[in-house]
C-alpha positions as CSV (number, residue, x, y, z in Angstrom):
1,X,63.1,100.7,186.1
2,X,64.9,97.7,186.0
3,X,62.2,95.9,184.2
4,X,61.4,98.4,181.9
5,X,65.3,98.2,180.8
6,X,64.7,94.3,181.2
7,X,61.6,94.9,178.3
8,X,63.0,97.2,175.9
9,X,66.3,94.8,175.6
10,X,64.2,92.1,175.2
11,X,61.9,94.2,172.6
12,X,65.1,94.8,170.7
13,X,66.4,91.2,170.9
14,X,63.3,90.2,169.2
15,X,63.3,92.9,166.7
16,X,67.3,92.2,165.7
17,X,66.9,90.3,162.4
18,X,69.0,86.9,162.9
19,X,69.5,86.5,159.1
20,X,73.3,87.5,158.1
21,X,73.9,90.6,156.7
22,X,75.1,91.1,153.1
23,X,78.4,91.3,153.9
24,X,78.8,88.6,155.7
25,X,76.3,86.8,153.0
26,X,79.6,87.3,150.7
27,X,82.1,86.5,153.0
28,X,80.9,83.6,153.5
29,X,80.1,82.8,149.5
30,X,83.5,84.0,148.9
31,X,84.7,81.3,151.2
32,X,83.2,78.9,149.4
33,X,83.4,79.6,145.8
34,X,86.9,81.1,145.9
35,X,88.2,79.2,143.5
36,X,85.2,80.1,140.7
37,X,85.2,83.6,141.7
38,X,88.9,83.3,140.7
39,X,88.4,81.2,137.2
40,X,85.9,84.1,136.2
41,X,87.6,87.2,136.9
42,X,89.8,87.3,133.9
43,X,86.8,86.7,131.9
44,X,85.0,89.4,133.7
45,X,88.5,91.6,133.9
46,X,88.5,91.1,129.3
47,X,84.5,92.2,129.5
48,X,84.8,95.1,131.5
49,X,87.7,96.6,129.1
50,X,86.5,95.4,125.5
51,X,82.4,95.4,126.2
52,X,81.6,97.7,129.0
53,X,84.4,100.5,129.4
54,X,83.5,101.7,125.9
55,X,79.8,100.8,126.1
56,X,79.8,103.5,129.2
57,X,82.2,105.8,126.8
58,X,79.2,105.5,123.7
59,X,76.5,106.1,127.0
60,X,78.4,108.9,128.0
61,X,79.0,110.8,124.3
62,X,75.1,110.8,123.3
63,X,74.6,113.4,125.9
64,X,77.1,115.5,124.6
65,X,78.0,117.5,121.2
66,X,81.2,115.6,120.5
67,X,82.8,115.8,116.9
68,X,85.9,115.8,115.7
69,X,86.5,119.6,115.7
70,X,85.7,119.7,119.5
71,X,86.9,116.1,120.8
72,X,90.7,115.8,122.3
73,X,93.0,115.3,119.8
74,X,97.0,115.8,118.6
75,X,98.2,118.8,116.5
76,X,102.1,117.8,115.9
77,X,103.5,118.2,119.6
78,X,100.2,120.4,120.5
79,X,97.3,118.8,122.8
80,X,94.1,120.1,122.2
81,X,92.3,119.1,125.2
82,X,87.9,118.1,124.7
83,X,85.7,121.5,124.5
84,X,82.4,119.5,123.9
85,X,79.6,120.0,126.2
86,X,76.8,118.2,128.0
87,X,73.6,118.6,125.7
88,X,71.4,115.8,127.7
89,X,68.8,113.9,125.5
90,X,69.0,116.7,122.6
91,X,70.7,113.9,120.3
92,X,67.8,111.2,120.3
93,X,65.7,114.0,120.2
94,X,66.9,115.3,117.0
95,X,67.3,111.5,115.6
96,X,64.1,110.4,116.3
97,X,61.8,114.0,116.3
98,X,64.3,116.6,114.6
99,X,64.0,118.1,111.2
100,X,65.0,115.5,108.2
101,X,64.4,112.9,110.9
102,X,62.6,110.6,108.2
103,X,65.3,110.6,105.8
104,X,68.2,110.8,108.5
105,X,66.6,108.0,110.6
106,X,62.9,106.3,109.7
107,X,63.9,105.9,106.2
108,X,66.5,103.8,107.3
109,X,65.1,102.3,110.1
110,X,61.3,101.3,107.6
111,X,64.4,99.3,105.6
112,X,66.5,98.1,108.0
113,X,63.2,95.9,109.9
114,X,62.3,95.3,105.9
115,X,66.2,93.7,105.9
116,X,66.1,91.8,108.6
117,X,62.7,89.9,108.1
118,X,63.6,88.8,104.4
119,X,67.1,87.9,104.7
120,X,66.1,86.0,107.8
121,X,62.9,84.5,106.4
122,X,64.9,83.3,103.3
123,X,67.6,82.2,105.5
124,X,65.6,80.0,107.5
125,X,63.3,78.6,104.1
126,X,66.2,77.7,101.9
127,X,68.5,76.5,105.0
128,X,65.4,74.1,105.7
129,X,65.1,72.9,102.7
130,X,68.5,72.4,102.2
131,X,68.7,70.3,105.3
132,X,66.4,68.3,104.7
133,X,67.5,67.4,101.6
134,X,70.6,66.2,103.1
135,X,68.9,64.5,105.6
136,X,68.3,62.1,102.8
137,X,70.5,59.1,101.9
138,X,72.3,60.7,98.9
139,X,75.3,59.4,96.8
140,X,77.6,62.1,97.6
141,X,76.2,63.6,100.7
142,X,79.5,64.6,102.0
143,X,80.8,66.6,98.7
144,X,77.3,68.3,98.9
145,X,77.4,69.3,102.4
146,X,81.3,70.5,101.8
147,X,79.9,72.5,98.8
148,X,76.7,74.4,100.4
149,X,79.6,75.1,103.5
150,X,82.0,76.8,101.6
151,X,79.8,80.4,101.3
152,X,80.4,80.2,105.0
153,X,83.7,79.0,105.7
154,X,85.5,82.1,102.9
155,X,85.6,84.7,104.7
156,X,82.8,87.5,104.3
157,X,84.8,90.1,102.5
158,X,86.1,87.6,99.4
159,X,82.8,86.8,99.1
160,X,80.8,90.1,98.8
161,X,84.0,91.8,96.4
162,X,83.5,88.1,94.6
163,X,79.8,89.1,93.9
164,X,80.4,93.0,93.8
165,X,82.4,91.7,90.2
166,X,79.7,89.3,89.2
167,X,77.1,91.7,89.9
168,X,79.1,95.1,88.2
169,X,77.7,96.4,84.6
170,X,79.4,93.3,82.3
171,X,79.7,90.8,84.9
172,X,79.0,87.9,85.4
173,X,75.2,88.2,86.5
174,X,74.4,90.6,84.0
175,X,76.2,88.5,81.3
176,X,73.7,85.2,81.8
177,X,70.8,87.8,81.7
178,X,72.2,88.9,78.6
179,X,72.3,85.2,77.2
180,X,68.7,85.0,78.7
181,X,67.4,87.5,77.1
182,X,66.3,89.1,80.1
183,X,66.6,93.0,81.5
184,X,70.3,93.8,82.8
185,X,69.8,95.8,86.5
186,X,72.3,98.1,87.3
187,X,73.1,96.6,90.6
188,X,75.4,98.9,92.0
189,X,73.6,102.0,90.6
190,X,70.1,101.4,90.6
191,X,68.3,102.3,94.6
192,X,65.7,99.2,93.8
193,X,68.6,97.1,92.4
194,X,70.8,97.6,95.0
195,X,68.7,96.9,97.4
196,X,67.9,93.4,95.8
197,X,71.7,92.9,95.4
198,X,72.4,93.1,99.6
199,X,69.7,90.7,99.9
200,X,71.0,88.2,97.3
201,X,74.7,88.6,98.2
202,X,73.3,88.2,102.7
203,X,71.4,85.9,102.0
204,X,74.1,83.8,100.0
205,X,76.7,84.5,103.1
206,X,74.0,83.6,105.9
207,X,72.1,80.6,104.3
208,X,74.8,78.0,105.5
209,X,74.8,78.8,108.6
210,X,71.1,78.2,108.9
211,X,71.9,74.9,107.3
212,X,74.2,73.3,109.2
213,X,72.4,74.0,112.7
214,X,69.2,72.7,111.2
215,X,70.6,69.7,109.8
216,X,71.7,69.1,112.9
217,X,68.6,69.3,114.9
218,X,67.1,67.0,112.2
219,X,69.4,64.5,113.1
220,X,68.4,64.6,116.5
221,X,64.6,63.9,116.0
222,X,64.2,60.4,117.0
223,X,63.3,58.0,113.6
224,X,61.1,56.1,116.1
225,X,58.7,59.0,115.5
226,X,58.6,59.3,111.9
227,X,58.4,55.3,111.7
228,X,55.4,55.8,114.1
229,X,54.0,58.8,112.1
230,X,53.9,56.3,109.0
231,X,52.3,53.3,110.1
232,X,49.4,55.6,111.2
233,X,49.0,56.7,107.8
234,X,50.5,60.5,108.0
235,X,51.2,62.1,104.6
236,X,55.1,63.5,103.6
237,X,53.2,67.1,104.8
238,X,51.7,65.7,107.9
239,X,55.0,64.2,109.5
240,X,56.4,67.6,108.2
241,X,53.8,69.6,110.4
242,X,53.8,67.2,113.1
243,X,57.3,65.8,114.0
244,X,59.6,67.9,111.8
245,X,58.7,70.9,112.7
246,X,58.0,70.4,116.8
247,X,61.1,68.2,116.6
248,X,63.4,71.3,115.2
249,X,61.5,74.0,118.3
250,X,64.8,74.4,120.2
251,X,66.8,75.0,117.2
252,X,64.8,77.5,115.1
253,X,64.2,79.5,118.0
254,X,68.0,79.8,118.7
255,X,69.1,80.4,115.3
256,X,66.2,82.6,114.4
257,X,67.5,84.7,117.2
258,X,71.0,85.0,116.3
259,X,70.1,85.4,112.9
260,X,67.8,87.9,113.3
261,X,70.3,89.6,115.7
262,X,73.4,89.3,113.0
263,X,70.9,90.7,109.7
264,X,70.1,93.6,112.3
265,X,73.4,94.8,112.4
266,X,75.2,93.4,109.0
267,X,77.8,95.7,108.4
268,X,80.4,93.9,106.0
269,X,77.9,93.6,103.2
270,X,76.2,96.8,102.5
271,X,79.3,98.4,103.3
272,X,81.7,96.0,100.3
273,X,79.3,95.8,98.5
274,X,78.7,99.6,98.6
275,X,81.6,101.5,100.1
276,X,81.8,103.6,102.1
277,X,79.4,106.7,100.7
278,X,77.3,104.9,98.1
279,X,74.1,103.1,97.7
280,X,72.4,105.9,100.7
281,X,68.8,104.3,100.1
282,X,70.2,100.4,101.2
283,X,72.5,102.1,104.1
284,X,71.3,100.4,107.3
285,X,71.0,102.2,110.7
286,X,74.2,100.6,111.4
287,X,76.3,101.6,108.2
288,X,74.3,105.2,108.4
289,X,76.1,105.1,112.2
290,X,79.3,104.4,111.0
291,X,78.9,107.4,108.2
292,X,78.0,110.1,110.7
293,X,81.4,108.6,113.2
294,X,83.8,108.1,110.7
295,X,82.8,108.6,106.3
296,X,82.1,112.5,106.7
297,X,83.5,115.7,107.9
298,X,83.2,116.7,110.5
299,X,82.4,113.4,112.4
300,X,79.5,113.6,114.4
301,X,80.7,110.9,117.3
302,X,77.9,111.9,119.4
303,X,75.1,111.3,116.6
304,X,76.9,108.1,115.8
305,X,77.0,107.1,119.5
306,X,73.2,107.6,119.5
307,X,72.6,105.5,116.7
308,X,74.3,102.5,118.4
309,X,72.8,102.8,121.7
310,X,69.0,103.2,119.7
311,X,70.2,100.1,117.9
312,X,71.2,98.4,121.3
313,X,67.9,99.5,122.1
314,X,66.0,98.1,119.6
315,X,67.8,94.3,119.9
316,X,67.0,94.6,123.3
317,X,63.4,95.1,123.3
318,X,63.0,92.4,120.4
319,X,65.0,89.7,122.4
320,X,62.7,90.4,125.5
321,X,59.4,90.1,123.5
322,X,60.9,87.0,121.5
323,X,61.9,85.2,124.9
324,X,58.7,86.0,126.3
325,X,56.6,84.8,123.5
326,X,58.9,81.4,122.8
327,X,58.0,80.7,126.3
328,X,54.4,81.4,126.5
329,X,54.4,79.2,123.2
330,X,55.9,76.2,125.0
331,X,53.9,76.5,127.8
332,X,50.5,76.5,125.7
333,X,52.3,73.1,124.2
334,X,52.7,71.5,127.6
């Protein structure tokens, strides 16, 4: 008896995992990082109220029938209290499969893509070459830099009511046509025109950024490498191609990114340039989100919530494939 008791101890003893638990895995973690577990918690503390709280309130409305004749609200002294109900997935349903889901969402969603890939491409193309021409040794490099800066540094809503004038019927844009003898859009009326308009007027705010960053990693390319480049008899397009362009990897795939991320969800422009009801064929899913929440009656909070969690959605799956494809490309460069 004794040594079967003897056995199954010893069975068990052997069994017993020596590793730490969890718990005591973050005790002892705790112990040691105190102090960086303490710098970050009123970082994470800030997140948790301005980022996650109401990302979990948005989560929470797109499975319910929320608007503003059923949400909470204040009558004088009178409290209203919420009589919306749980309606599960019935909101992306109707978005994506309901009836008038081609004008209410693929409409919008065909232009918004269509948005994002021009402004960005002619972001990227004009910033480049504007970099590089500053790359050069120019007389009065620093006025020009200070110049091609300034679209960025005004703020965003002096510059889109600045060309919302220039680009109303007798403004400014419509006036050098005139002198040019050249067809007068109606910018703010026509769907085609307006559309060109947001790209003119986003692509005029985003270009500088692009610029800067680019210059930048230009000026980080070793010369060593183009001084190489030349003695072995490469063309202006060949050290382009093959030092320039390998040279600037990091960079482009960074701003391309954030670009791509910031065009997704421009609201300022469309919405100046527009207002708040007009110009429905260049509304983007995220000024169409902000029309159903807040520029109609009754406000459909839960439809709007959907929107912004499809469009969450959408950035998400794009930033996965992008990351995934940046790093099978450096890995097929060595």
């Amino acid at each position: 008896m004794s040594v079967a008791v003897q056995g199954a101890t010893g069975q068990g003893s052997r069994q017993r995992d020596p590793r730490p638990g969890l718990m005591e895995r973050l005790k002892r973690s705790y112990a040691k990082h105190w102090y960086a577990y303490a710098m970050i918690a009123p970082v994470v503390l800030v997140l948790g109220v301005l980022v996650l709280y109401p990302l979990a309130e948005g989560l929470w409305l797109t499975l319910t029938d929320a608007n503003s004749l059923n949400a909470a609200r204040k009558i004088g002294v009178n409290e209203i209290p919420a009589s919306y109900h749980f309606v599960g997935l019935d909101n992306y349903a109707d978005i994506l499969w309901g009836p008038g889901s081609y004008d209410r969402f693929w409409s919008h969603f065909v232009w918004t893509i269509s948005w994002t890939a021009l402004c960005v491409g002619l972001h990227y193309t004009i910033g480049l070459g504007l970099a590089l021409l500053l790359n050069q040794k120019l007389r009065g490099r620093a006025v020009y830099r200070m110049l091609l800066i300034l679209p960025w540094a005004v703020p965003t809503f002096v510059t889109v009511f600045s060309w919302r004038l220039m680009l109303a019927d007798g403004g400014a844009v419509n006036g050098l046509l005139s002198a040019l003898h050249l067809p007068e859009p109606g910018w703010l009326d026509d769907p085609l025109a307006q559309k060109a308009a947001a790209v003119l007027v986003n692509t005029w705010v985003g270009v500088p950024f692009m610029m800067i960053s680019l210059l930048g990693g230009l000026q980080s390319i070793p010369a060593e490498l183009y001084e190489a480049a030349e003695m072995d008899g490469a063309t202006a397009w060949q050290r382009f191609r093959h030092v320039t362009l390998p040279g600037l990897r990091t960079v482009s795939s960074t701003v391309v990114l954030l670009g791509v991320i910031w065009t997704f969800n421009q609201f300022a422009v469309i919405f100046l340039l527009f207002g708040a009801n007009g110009a429905p064929d260049a509304q983007l899913l995220v000024t169409w989100a902000y029309r159903l929440g807040f520029g109609q009656q009754p406000r459909d909070y839960a439809q709007s919530a959907a929107y912004g969690v499809i469009l969450l959605s959408i950035l998400i799956v794009f930033t996965g494939f992008y990351r995934r494809w940046l790093a099978r490309n450096e890995r097929a460069n060595g």
